[in-house]
N, C-alpha and C positions, 0 to 999 in steps of 0.2 A: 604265689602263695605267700601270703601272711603271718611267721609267725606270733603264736600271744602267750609263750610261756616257755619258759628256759628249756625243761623237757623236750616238748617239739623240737626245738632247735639242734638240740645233739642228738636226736635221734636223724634228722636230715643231715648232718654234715659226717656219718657215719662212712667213712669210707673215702670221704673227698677232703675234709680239713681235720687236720690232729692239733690241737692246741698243747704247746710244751713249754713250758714256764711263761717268760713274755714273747716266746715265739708260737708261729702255727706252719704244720708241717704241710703242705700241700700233697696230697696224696694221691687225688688224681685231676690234673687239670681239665682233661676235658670235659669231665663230670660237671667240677668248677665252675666254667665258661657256658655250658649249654645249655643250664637252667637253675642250680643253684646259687649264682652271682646274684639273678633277679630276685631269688628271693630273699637274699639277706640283703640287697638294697630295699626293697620294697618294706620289708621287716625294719631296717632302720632308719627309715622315714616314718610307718604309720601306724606299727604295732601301737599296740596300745598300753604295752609292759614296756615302763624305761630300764627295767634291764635287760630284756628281749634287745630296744634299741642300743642299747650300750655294748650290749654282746656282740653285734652284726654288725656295729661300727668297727669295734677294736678287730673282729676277724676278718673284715675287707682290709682293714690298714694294715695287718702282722700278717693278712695270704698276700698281699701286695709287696710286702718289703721281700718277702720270702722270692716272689718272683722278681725281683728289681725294680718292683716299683715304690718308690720313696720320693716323699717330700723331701724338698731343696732349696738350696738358695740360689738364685741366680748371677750372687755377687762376683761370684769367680768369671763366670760372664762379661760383664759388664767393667769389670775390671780390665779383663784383655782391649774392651771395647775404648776404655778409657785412655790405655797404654798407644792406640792406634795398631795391636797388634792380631786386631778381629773387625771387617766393616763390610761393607754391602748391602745389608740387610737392617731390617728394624722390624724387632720383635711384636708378632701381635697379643697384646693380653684383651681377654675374650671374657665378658661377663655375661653370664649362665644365669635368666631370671627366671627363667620355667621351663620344667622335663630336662631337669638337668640331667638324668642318667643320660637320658636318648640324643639329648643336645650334646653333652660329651660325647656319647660314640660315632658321630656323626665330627667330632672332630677331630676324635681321634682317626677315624679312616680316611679321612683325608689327610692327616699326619701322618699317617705309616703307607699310604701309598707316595706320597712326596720328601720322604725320609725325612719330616721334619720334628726336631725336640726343640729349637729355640721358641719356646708356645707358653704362655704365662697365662691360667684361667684365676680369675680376680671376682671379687664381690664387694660393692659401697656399703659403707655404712649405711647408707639410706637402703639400698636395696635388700640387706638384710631381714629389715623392718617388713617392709610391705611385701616381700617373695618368700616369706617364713624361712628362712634358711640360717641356720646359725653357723661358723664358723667349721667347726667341726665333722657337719652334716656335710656341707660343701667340698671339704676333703674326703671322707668318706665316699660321696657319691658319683665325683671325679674320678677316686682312686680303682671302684667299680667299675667303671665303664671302660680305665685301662685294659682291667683283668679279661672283663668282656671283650674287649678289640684284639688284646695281645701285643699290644703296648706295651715298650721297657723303657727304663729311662728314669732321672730325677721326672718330678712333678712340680712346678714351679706355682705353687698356692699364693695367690696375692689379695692382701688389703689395700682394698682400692677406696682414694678419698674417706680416709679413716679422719674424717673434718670437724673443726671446732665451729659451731654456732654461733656466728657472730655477737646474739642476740642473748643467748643465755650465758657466754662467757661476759659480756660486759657486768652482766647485772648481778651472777654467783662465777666468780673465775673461778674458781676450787670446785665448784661441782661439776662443771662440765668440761673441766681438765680431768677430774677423774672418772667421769664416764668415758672416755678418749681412753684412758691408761688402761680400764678394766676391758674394755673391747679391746685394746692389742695385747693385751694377756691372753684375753678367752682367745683369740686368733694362732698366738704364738702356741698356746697348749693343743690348739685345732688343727695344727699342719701346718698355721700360715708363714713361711720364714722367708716374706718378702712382704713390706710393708710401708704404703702410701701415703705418708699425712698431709693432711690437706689444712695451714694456717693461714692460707692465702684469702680467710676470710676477714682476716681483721687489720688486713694490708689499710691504713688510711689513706689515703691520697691529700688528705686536706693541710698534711703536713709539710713544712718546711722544705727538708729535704729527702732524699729520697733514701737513705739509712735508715729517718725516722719514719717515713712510709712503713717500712717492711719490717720494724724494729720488734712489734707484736710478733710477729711473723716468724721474723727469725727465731727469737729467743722461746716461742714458743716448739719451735723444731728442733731445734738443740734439746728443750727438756724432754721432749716424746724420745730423741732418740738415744739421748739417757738413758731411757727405763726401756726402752729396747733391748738397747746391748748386756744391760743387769740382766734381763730376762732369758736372753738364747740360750738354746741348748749346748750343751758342748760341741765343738768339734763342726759349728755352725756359726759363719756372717752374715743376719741376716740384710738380707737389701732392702735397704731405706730409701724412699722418695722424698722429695721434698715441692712445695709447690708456691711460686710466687704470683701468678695471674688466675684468677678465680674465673673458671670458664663460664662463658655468656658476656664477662665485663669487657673492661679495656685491653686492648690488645696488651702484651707483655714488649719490652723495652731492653737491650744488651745491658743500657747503664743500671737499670732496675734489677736484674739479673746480678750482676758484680755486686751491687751491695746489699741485696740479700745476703748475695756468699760470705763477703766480707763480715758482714755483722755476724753470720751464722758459724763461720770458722773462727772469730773470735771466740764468742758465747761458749760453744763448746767446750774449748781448749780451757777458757775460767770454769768451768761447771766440772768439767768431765778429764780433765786433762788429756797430757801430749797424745797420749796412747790410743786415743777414742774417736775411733774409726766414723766417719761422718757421713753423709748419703753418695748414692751413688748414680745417682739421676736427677732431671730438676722438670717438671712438669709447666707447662708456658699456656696463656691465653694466644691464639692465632687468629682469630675469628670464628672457632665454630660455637655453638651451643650442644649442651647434653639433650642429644633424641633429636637434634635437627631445629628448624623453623616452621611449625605450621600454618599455612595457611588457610582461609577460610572456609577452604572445601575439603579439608583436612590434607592435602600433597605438602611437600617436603619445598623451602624454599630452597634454590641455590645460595651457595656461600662463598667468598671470595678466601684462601685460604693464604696468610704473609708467608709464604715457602722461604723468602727472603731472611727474612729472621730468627724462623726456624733452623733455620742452616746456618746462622751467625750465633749465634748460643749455644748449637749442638758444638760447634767446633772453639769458640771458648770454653765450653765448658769443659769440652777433651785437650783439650790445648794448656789451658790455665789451671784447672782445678781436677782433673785427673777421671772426672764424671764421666759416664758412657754418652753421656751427650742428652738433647732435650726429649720430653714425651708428649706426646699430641693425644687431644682427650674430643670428643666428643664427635669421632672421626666414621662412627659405622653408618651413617645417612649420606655421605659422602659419594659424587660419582664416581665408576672404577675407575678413570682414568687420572683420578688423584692420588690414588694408592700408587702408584710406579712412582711418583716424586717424591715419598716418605724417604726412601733410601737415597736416592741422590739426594737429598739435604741432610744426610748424616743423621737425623733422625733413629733416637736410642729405640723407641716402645713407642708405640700405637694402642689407643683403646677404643674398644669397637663392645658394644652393647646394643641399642636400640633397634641396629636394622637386623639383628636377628629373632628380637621380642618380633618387627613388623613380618619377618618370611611367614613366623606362625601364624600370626594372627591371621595375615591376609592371603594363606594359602587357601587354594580351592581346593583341599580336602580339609580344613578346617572345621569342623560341625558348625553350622549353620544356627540350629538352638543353644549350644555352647555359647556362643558368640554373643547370640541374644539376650541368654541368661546373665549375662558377665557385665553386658553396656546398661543395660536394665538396672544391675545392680551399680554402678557407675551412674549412672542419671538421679538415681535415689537414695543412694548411701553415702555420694561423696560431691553432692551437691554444691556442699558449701566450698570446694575447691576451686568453682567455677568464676572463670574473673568474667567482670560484666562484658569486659571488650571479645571475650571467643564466642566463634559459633560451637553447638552442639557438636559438630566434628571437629575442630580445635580442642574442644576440652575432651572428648572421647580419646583423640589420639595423645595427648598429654597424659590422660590418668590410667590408659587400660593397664599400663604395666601393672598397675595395682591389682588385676584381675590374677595376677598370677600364686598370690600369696592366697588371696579368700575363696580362691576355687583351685589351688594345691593338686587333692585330691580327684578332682575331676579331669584337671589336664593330665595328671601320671596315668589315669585311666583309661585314656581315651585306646580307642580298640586297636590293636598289633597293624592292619592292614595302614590306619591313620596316622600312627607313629614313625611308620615304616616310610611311609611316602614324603612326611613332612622333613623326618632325616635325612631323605635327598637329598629336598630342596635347600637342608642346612647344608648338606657335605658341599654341596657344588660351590655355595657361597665361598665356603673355607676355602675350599682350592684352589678360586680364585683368589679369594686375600693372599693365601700363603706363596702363590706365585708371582703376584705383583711385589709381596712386602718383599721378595726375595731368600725366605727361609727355606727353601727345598734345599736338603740336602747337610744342613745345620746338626744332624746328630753327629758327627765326629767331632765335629768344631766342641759342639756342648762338650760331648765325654773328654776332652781336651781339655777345659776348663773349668767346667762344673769337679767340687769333691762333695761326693755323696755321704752320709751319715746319714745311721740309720739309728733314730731316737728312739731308746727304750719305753715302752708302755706294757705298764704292769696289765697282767690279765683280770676284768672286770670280776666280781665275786658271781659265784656262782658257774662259771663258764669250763675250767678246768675239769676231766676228767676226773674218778674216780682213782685212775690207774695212779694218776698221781699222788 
């Protein structure tokens, strides 16, 4: 059910949610869980009243905090990570491009059968764009699928490759420095209090030395993570990324590594002073590419991955600079039997996307006219995407992700028995990552580390009681 008007809405949550200032009183969970979670997630994705959606947001987020579920930072993490006083394991952060309730609970049940909270769900800037999800909605719809699973625990919301365009910062630096600043606002106001930036676009190679290589780079990370730290909520560090090899290019370098830092713990320290806490991760090119290699028949090509260097960066940079060590990006097309060598190479964080867009797409219960509908509109609407060197299945498998923002509504739709079987096919995947990453069993470690704060959010107009 759909609501399209505030009325509806409190008349449904009669007896299951009590809203009491900036809190809501949970009243009866299993009411909650069995069938009106769906509808105030469905209601705050597709109502068509933005206060209907504003209302269904704030009451997934304040029924959530009520039950312990609350956004976090996973700096306290990664910090122990950094001290050397937490290791084993490398965190997988997991981007959700479509049926993100169902894709959450499909990860979350495999998180609560393997006792795992070390688990970070993330979304790109790019992906924001073309999967219609804006910061907020993402927290929201995650935070949902907790309540639905029965999930406790911080929720580790991440801005993933929150990146400057090489192209438009050259030519207006102020405009698309402040499109960067207002996306990790909208983020930070959305739950997100762990945050990605991706400068490693305007790393020059053509330069001299290798300071001045990464000199854009740095200086432009130290200013993002400025207006970070201006920004947080109280009683919250968020975790900052930082990234020096722009995935697809050159492999990343130990020495390239050091003088980013160098130049980047400078800058700060003049910009921001002694006090100002600086990232706590460093994201590396290793060989893979975002979504894999296609080949011409559209399969996945194999990759060679440097584990070697991976493993030489994670441990300077836990050694030297206090960082939980390096993050591998473009890892979900990847064979299982690379995932068990993430944690022996000290490896901080793993991002995994693609090959869970591919379980959907290419499962066989996937609708078949869906499918069709979607590559159809892919052959003719985004044509011009097409480089002359792909075949038709090279560019299909490069662009469908895009299917997922312009047919939204039709994958949330697709029928209970469809959903249900595809969440399988997702859970199985997870439980395989999460046993190779080595995160089973990571919920005491988190509660050990993680300090949870529960940021105030004024109740939307109109949503409060009469009583009140």
């Amino acid at each position: 059910m759909i609501y399209n008007d505030l009325d509806s809405l409190k008349k449904g949550m009669e007896g299951i949610l009590k809203p009491d200032g900036n809190r809501v009183i949970v009243m009866d969970e299993a009411k909650l869980k069995n069938e009106f979670i769906d509808n105030l997630t469905y209601s705050l994705v597709f109502s068509p009243d933005d206060e209907v959606r504003k209302a269904c947001g704030w009451l997934v987020r304040r029924a959530g905090a009520s039950l312990g579920v609350i956004s976090s930072s996973i700096q306290g993490l990664y910090e122990a990570m950094g001290k050397g006083v937490v290791s084993g394991f490398t965190v997988p952060a997991i981007n959700i491009r479509g049926v993100t309730y169902h894709c959450a609970q499909a990860v979350f049940r495999a998180a609560l059968r393997l006792d795992v909270n070390a688990l970070i769900f993330e979304i790109a800037r790019s992906e924001i764009g073309y999967t219609n999800q804006r910061p907020a909605e993402y927290t929201e719809v995650v935070t949902a699928a907790a309540i639905k699973t029965g999930h406790r625990g911080p929720l580790f919301m991440q801005g993933d490759h929150f990146q400057v365009n090489a192209k438009k910062y050259r030519n207006d630096k102020e405009t698309e420095l402040g499109s960067v600043k207002g996306l990790i606002e909208e983020a930070v106001n959305g739950g997100f209090y762990n945050i990605d930036i991706d400068a490693s676009t305007l790393v020059d190679l053509s330069r001299e030395t290798l300071l001045e290589q990464q000199s854009d780079n740095y200086r432009v990370t130290a200013e993002l993570t400025k207006l970070v730290r201006s920004i947080e909520p109280e009683g919250i560090t968020i975790s900052v990324g930082g990234e020096i090899g722009e995935v697809g290019s050159k492999n990343t370098t130990v020495e390239e590594f050091e003088a980013f830092m160098e130049g980047y713990l400078k800058t700060l320290k003049e910009t921001g002073g002694d006090g100002l806490k600086g990232i706590s991760k460093i994201s590396i090119q290793t060989g893979t590419t975002h979504g894999g290699v296609p080949l011409p028949d559209g399969s996945i090509a194999s990759v060679k991955i440097d584990f070697d260097t991976l493993e030489a960066i994670s441990r300077i940079a836990r050694e030297k600079y206090g960082l939980a060590g390096a993050v591998q990006h473009g890892a979900s097309t990847l064979p299982e039997e690379a995932f068990d060598r993430f944690p022996e190479a000290g490896t901080a964080e793993v991002h995994l996307a693609t090959g869970f867009q591919n379980i959907i797409y290419d499962s066989r219960h996937f609708p078949e006219d869906l499918k069709k509908k979607i590559y159809d509109y892919i052959k003719s609407e985004l044509i011009s995407e097409k480089k002359d060197s792909d075949t038709e299945e090279q560019f299909i498998y490069k662009t469908r992700k895009k299917g997922f923002g312009a047919f939204k509504k039709e994958f949330w739709h697709l029928d209970k028995d469809t959903l249900e079987a595809i969440g399988a096919e997702l859970e199985e995947r997870f439980d395989l990552l999460f046993r190779k990453l080595g995160v089973s069993g990571t919920t005491k470690v988190v509660e050990q580390h993680v300090k949870q704060a529960d940021v105030s959010m004024p109740a939307p107009a109109g949503i409060l009681t009469e009583e009140r």
